[in-house]
C-alpha positions as CSV (number, residue, x, y, z in Angstrom):
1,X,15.3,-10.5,25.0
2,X,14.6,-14.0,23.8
3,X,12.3,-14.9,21.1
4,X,9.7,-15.7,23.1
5,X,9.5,-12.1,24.1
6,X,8.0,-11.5,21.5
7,X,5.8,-14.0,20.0
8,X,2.3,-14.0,20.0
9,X,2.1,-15.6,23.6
10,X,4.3,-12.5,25.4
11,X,2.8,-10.2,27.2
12,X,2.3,-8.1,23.9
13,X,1.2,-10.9,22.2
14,X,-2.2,-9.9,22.1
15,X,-1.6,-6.1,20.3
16,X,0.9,-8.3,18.2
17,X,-2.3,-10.6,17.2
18,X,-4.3,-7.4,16.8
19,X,-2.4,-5.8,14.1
20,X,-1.9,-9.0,12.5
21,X,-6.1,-9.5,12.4
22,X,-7.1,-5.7,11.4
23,X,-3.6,-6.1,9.1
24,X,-5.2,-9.3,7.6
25,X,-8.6,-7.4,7.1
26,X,-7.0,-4.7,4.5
27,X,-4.4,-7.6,3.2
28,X,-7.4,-9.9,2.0
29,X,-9.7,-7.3,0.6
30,X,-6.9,-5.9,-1.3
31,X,-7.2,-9.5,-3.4
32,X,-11.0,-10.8,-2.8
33,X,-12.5,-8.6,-5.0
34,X,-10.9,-8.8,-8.3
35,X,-11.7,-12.5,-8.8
36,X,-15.4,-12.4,-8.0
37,X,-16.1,-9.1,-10.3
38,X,-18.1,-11.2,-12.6
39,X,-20.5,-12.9,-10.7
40,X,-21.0,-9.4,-8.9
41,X,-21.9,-7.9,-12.7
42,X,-24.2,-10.7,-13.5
43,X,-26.1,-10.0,-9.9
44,X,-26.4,-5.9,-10.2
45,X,-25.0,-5.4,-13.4
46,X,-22.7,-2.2,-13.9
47,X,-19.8,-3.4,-15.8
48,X,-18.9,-0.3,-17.5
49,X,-19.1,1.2,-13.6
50,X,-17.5,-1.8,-12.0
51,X,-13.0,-0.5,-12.4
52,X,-14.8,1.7,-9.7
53,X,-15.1,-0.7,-6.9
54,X,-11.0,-0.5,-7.3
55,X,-10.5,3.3,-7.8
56,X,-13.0,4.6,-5.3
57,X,-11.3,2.4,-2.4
58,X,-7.9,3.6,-3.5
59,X,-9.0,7.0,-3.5
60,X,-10.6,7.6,-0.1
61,X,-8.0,5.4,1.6
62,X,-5.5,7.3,-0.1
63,X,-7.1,10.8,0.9
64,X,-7.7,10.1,4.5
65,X,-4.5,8.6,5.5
66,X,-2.6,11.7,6.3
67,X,-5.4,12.9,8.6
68,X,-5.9,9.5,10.2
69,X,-1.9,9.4,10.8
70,X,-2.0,13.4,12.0
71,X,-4.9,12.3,14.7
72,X,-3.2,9.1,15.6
73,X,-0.3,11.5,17.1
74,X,-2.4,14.0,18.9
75,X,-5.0,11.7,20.4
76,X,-4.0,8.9,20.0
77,X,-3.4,5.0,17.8
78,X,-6.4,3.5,19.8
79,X,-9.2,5.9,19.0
80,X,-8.1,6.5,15.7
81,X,-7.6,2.2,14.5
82,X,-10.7,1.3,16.4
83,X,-12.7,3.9,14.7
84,X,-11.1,2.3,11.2
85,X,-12.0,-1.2,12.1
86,X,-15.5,-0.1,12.6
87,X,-16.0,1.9,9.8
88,X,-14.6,-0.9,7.5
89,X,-17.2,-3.4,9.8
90,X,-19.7,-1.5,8.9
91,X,-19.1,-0.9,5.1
92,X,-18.6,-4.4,4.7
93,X,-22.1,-5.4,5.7
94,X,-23.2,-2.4,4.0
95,X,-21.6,-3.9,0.6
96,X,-22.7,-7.5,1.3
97,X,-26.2,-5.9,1.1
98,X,-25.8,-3.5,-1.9
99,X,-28.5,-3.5,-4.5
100,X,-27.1,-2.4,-7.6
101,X,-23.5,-1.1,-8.7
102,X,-23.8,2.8,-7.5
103,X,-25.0,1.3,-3.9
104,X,-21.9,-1.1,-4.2
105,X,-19.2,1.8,-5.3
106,X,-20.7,4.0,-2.8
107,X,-20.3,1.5,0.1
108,X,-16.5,0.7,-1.2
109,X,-16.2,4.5,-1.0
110,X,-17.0,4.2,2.7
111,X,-15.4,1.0,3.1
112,X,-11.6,3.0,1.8
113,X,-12.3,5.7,4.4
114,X,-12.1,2.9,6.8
115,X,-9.1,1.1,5.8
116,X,-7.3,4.6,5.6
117,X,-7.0,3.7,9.5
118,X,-5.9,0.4,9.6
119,X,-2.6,-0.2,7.4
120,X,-0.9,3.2,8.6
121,X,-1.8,2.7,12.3
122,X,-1.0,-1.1,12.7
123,X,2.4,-0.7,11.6
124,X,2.8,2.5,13.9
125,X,1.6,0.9,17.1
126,X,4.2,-2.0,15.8
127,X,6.9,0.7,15.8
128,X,5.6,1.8,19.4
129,X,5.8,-1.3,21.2
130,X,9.0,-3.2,20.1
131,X,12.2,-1.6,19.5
132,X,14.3,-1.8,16.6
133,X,15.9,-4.9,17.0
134,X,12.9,-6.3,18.3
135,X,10.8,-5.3,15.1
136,X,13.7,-7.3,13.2
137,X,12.1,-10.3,14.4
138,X,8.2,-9.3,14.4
139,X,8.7,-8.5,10.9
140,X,8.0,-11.9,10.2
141,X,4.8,-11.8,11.6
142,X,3.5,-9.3,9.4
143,X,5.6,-10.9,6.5
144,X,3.3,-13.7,7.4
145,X,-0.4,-12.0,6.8
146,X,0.6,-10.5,3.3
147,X,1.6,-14.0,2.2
148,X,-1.4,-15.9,3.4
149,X,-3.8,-12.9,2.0
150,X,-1.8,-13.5,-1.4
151,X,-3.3,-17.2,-1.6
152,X,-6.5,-17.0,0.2
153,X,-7.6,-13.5,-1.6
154,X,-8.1,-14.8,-4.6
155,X,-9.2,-18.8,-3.4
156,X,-11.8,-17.3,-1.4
157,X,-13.2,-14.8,-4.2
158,X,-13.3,-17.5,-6.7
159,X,-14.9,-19.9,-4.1
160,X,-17.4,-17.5,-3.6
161,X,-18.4,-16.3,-7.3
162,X,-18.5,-20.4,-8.1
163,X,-20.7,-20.5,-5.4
164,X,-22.9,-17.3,-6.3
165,X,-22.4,-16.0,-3.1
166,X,-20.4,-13.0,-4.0
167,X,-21.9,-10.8,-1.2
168,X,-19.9,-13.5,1.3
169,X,-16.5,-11.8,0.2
170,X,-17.7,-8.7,2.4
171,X,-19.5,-10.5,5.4
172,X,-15.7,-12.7,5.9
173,X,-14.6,-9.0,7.4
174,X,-17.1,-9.4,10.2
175,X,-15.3,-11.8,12.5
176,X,-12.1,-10.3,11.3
177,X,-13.4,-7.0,12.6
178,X,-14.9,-8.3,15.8
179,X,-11.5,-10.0,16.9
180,X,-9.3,-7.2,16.0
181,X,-11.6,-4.8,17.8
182,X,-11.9,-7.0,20.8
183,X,-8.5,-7.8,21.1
184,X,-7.3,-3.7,20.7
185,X,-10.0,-3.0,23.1
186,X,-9.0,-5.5,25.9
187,X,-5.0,-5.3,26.0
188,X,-3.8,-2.3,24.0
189,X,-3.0,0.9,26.4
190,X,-2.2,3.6,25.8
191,X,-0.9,6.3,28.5
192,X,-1.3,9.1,26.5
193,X,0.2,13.6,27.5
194,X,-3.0,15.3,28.3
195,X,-2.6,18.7,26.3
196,X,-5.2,20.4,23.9
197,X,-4.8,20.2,20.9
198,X,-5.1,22.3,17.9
199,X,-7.0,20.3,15.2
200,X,-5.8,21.6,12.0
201,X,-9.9,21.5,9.7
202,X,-8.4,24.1,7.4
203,X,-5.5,22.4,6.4
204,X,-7.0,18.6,6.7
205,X,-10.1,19.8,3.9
206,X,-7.7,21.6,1.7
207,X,-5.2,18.2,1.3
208,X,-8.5,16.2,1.0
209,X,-9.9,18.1,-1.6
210,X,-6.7,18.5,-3.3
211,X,-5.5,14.7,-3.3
212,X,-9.3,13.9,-4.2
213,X,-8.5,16.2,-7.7
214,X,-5.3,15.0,-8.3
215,X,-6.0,11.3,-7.9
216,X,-9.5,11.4,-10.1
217,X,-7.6,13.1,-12.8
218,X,-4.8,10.6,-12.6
219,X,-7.2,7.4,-12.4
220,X,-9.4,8.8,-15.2
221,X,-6.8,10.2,-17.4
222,X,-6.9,8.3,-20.4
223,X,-10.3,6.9,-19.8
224,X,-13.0,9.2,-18.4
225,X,-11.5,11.9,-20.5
226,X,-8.7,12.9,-22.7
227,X,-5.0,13.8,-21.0
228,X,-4.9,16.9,-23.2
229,X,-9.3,18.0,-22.5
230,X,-10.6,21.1,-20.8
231,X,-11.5,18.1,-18.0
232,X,-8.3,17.1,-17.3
233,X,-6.7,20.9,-17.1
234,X,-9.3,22.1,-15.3
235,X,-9.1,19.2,-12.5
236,X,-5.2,19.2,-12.5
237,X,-5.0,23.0,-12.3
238,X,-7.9,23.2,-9.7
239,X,-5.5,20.5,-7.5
240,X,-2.5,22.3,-8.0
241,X,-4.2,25.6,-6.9
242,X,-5.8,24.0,-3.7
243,X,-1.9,22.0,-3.0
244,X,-0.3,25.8,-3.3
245,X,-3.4,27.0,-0.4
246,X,-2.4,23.9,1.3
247,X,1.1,25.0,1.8
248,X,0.3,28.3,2.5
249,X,-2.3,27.2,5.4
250,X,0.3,24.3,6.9
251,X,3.0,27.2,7.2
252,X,1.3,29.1,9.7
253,X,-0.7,26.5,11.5
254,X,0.1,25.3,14.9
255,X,-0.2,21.7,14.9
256,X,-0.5,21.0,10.7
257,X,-1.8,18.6,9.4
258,X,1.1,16.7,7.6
259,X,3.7,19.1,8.7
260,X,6.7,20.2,5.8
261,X,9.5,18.9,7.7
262,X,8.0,15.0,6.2
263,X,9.7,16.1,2.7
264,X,12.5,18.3,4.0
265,X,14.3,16.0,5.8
266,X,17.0,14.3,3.9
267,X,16.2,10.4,4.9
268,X,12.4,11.2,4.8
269,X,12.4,12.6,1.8
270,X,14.3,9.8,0.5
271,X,12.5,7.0,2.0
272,X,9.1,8.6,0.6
273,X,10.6,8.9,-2.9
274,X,11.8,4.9,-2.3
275,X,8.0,4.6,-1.3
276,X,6.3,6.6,-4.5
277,X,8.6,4.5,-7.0
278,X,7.8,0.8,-5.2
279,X,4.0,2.2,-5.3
280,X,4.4,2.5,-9.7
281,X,6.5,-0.8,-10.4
282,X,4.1,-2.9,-8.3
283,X,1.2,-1.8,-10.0
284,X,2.5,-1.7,-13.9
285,X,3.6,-5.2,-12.6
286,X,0.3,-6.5,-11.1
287,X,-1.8,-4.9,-13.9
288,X,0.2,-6.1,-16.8
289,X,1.9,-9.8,-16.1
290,X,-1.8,-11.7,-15.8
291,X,-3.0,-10.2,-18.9
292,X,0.4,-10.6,-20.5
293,X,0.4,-14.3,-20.0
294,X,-3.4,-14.8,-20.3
295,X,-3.7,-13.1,-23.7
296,X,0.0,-13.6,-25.2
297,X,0.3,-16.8,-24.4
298,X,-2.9,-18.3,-23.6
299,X,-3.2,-20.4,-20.4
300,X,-5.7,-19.8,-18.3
301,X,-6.6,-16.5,-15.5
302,X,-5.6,-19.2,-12.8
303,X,-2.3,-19.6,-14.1
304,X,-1.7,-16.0,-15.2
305,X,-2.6,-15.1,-11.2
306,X,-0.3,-17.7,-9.8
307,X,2.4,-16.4,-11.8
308,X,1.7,-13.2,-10.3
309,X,1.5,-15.0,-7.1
310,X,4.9,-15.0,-6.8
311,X,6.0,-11.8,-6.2
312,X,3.2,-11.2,-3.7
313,X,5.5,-14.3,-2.1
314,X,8.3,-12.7,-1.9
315,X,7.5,-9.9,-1.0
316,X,6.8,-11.3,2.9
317,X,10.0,-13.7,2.2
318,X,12.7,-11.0,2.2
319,X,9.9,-8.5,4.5
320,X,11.0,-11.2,7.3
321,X,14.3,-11.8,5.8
322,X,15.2,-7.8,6.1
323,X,14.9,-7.5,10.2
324,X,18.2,-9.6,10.7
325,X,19.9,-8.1,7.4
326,X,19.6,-4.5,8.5
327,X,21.0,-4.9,12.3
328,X,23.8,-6.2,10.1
329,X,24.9,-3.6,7.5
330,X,21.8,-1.1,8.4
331,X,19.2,0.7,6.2
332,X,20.4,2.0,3.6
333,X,22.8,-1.1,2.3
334,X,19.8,-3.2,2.8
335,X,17.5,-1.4,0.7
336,X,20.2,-1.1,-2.3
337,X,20.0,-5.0,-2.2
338,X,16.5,-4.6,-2.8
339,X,16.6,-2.0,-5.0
340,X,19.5,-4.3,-7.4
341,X,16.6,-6.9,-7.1
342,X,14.2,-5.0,-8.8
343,X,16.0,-3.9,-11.1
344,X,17.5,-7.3,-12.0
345,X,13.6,-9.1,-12.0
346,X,12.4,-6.0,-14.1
347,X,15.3,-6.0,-16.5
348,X,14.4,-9.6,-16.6
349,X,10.7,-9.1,-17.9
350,X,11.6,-6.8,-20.7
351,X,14.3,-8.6,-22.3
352,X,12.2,-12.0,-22.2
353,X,9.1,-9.6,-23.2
354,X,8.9,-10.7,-26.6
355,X,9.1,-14.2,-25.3
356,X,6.3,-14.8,-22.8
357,X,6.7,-18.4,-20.8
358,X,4.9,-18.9,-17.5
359,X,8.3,-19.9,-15.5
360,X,10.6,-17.0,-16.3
361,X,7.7,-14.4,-16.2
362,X,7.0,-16.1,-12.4
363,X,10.7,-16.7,-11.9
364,X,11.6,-12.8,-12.6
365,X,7.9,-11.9,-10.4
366,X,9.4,-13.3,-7.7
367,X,12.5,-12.1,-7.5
368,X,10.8,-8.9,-7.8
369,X,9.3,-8.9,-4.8
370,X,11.9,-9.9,-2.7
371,X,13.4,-6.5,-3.9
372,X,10.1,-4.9,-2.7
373,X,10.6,-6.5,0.5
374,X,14.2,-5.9,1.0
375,X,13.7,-1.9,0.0
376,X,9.8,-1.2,1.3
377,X,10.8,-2.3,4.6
378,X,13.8,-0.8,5.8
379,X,13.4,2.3,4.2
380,X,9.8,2.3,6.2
381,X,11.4,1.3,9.6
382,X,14.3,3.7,9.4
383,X,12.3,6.7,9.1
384,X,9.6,5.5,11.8
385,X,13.2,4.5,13.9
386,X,14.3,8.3,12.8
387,X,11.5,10.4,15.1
388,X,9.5,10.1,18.2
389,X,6.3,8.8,19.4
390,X,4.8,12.3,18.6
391,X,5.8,12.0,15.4
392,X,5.3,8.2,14.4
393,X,1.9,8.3,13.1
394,X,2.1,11.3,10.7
395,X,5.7,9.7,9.3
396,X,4.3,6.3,8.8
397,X,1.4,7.9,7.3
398,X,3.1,9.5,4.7
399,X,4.8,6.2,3.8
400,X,2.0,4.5,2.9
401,X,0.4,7.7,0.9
402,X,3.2,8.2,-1.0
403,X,2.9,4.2,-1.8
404,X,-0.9,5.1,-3.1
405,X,0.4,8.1,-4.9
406,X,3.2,6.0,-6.9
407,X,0.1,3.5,-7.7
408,X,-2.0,6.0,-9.3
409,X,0.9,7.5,-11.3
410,X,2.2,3.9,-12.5
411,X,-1.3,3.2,-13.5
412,X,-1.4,6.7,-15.4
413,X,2.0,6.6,-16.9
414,X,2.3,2.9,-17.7
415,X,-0.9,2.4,-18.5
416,X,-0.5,5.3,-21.4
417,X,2.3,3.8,-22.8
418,X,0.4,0.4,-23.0
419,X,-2.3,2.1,-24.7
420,X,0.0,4.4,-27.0
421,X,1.6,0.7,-28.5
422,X,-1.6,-1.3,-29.0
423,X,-2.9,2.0,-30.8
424,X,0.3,2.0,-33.0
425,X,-0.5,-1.7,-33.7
426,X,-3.9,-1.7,-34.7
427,X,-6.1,-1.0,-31.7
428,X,-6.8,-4.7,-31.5
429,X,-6.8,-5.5,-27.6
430,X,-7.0,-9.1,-28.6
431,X,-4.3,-9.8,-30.8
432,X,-1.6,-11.7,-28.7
433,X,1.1,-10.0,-30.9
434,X,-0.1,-6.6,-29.4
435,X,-0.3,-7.7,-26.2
436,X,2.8,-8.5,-26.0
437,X,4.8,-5.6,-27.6
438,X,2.5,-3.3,-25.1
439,X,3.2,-5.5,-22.2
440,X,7.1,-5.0,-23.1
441,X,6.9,-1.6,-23.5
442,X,5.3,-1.6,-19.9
443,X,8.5,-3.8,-18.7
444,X,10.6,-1.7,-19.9
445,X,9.0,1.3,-18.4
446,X,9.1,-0.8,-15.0
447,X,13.3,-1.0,-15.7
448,X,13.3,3.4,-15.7
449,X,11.3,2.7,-12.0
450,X,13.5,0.2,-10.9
451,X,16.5,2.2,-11.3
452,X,14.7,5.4,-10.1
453,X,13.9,3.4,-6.8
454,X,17.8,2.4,-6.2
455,X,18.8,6.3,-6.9
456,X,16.3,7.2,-4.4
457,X,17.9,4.7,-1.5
458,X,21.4,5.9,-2.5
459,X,19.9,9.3,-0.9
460,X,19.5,8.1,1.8
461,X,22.1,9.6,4.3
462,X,24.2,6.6,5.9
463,X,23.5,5.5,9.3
464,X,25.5,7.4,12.1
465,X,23.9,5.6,15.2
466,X,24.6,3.1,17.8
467,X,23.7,-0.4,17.0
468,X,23.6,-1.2,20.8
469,X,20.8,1.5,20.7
470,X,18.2,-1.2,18.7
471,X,18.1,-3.3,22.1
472,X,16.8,-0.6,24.3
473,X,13.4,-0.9,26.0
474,X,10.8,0.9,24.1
475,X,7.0,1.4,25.7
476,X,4.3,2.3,23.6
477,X,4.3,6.4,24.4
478,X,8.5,6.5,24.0
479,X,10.1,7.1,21.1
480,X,12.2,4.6,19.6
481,X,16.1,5.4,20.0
482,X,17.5,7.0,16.7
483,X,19.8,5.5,14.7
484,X,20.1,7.0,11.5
């Protein structure tokens, strides 16, 4: 199939333009926000609330997306991403309208349910449509989104706050919605078995209610309460106890919710474990470099970001770059590139900690996240190329949860390190000196990710299949031919 079999003006062009829209929706708000928080305190005020607007989205995206993944095998991707999209729609005018910071946290609450929808979903019906060798070539597509959302995130949040029209950051989502929704709505089909189904409520309120617990007590570890308090046992111990009823339900249940077989199987067990440890470095990166730079060396948040910038660059670089690469010499030697990437970038960071300059720090960012995009990615598409259409959603699914999961523990894990080093130096948060040793420290604790992440991909079994398999027609109810 030629190129133009694919592009956006094939006869899937269309569902391709969809996913890239709804895609873009999650991509931007994931950046829009952080640079327009303080124009949004000086409006409603809040700012010991406002670290909220950023935990509450993570955690009801987080929470939802192995029911959303679940539902979008049973009954379907359409109903489950246009229900998303409209959820998010509506959240968003629902924040552009909020009256004080509760109203605001509550809405972003709702606004995460939606997005729990989107992410997972587009890049299953991507995985339905195209086959594997196919997907080598859309992956530059999608590379494409994450790297304009990178730049026009944060341009369009600090455009806004200059403005003092924070509440437009929320109302950009309604075209964004409208077009992704029309276009799904129009040209995406879907011929789906017509079976009942067994809905699985038991099982889908006890892993809510259990990734809720876990999740608060890892986001407010440290900060709403001690690690060591009755608060922090008795919400750890009250998640465990609700995981353990969890697997006890999903054992006996006919259709479960995120079935066991997700974390016995030896490559998707690996590739969520690849997933869990890319989820911690990027965010002990993206939480420490600005403020590194910004404090310990003094230039300004706008240079601090663009640093940064770099590895959300190239990220999508090597995401677009990985298609060809793993027709070539397959999954698993692809993601080991990657993985030697991130630990080289990160090794980078830690040595040079006590150091800080703008151009290494974006130099070592960048090369970072091509390592993230020559590990996330073919790790992802092997285990959705690993199982049927049946089985894409709730696979893909667990990808990105495990992701949100790594996140929350980097933030935890890292984030107590950072704090155990300025509290060995003082306390002072503003002291460049500090910053810097606790920034280190976090680099350094970044380097035991890195190489975590490359064990994980050296788990991953070696591919056994057909190469000649990647070019065969794929519809949109088939599964993708195995091959690994």
């Amino acid at each position: 199939m030629t190129e133009n079999g694919i592009g956006l003006r094939s006869e899937r062009g269309p569902i391709l333009l969809a996913t890239m829209v709804a895609t873009g929706v999650v991509a931007i708000d994931a950046t829009v926000l952080s640079t327009a928080v303080p124009a949004i305190v000086a409006d409603v005020g809040g700012f010991a609330q406002f670290p909220w607007l950023f935990s509450i989205y993570v955690l009801t995206q987080s929470v939802t997306v192995p029911v959303y993944s679940k539902l979008a095998d049973q009954i379907g991707r359409k109903r489950v991403i246009l229900f998303g999209l409209s959820v998010f729609l509506l959240a968003s005018i629902l924040c552009g309208f909020a009256w004080d910071m509760p109203s605001l946290i509550a809405f972003r609450a709702l606004q995460g349910i939606g997005a729990g929808a989107i992410l997972p979903i587009t890049i299953t019906i991507v995985g339905d449509i195209y086959t594997l060798e196919e997907r080598a070539r859309v992956q530059g597509y999608l590379a494409s989104v994450w790297a304009i959302a990178a730049v026009a995130g944060p341009t369009l949040g600090g455009l806004f706050a200059t403005w003092d029209a924070w509440r437009g950051i929320f109302f950009i989502n309604i075209p964004l919605c409208a077009v992704a929704i029309w276009l799904l709505a129009r040209d995406y089909h879907e011929t789906l078995e017509r079976r009942r189904h067994r809905i699985d409520y038991a099982g889908a309120v006890l892993l809510t209610a259990s990734l809720t617990l876990l999740l608060v007590g890892l986001l407010e570890g440290g900060n709403g309460w001690a690690w060591t308090s009755v608060t922090s046992f008795t919400v750890f111990g009250a998640g465990i106890l609700l995981i353990v009823a969890f697997v006890l339900v999903e054992r006996r249940a006919a259709e479960p919710v995120l079935p066991l077989w997700v974390v016995s199987r030896p490559l998707l067990r690996a590739t969520n474990l690849v997933g869990l440890t890319v989820g911690a470095a990027l965010i002990g990166l993206t939480a420490f470099v600005p403020t590194y730079l910004v404090v310990g060396l003094g230039v300004s948040e706008l240079v601090g970001g663009l640093a940064l910038a770099t590895l959300t660059i190239g990220w999508p670089i090597a995401a677009s770059l990985s298609g060809r690469l793993y027709l070539r010499i397959g999954f698993r030697s692809t993601a080991l590139i990657g993985g030697a990437l991130v630990v080289l970038g990160t090794v980078v960071l830690a040595l040079l900690g006590p150091f800080p300059a703008v151009w290494t720090v974006a130099l070592a960012a960048f090369v970072v996240g091509l390592g993230f995009g020559f590990s996330a990615v073919p790790t992802l598409v092997a285990a959705q190329a690993s199982v049927g259409w049946e089985e894409r959603g709730v696979v893909t699914g667990t990808s990105m949860f495990t992701r949100s999961v790594g996140q929350a523990l980097g933030a935890a894990v890292l984030g107590a390190v950072a704090n155990a080093v300025i509290a060995a130096n003082g306390g002072d948060e503003t002291d460049p000196a500090t910053i810097v040793s606790a920034s280190t420290a976090v680099f350094a604790g970044a380097v035991v990710v890195a190489v975590m992440l490359l064990a994980f991909v050296l788990l991953m079994p070696r591919e056994r299949g057909d190469r000649a398999a990647a070019s065969e027609p794929s519809s949109a109810t088939g599964p993708i031919p195995e091959v690994s």
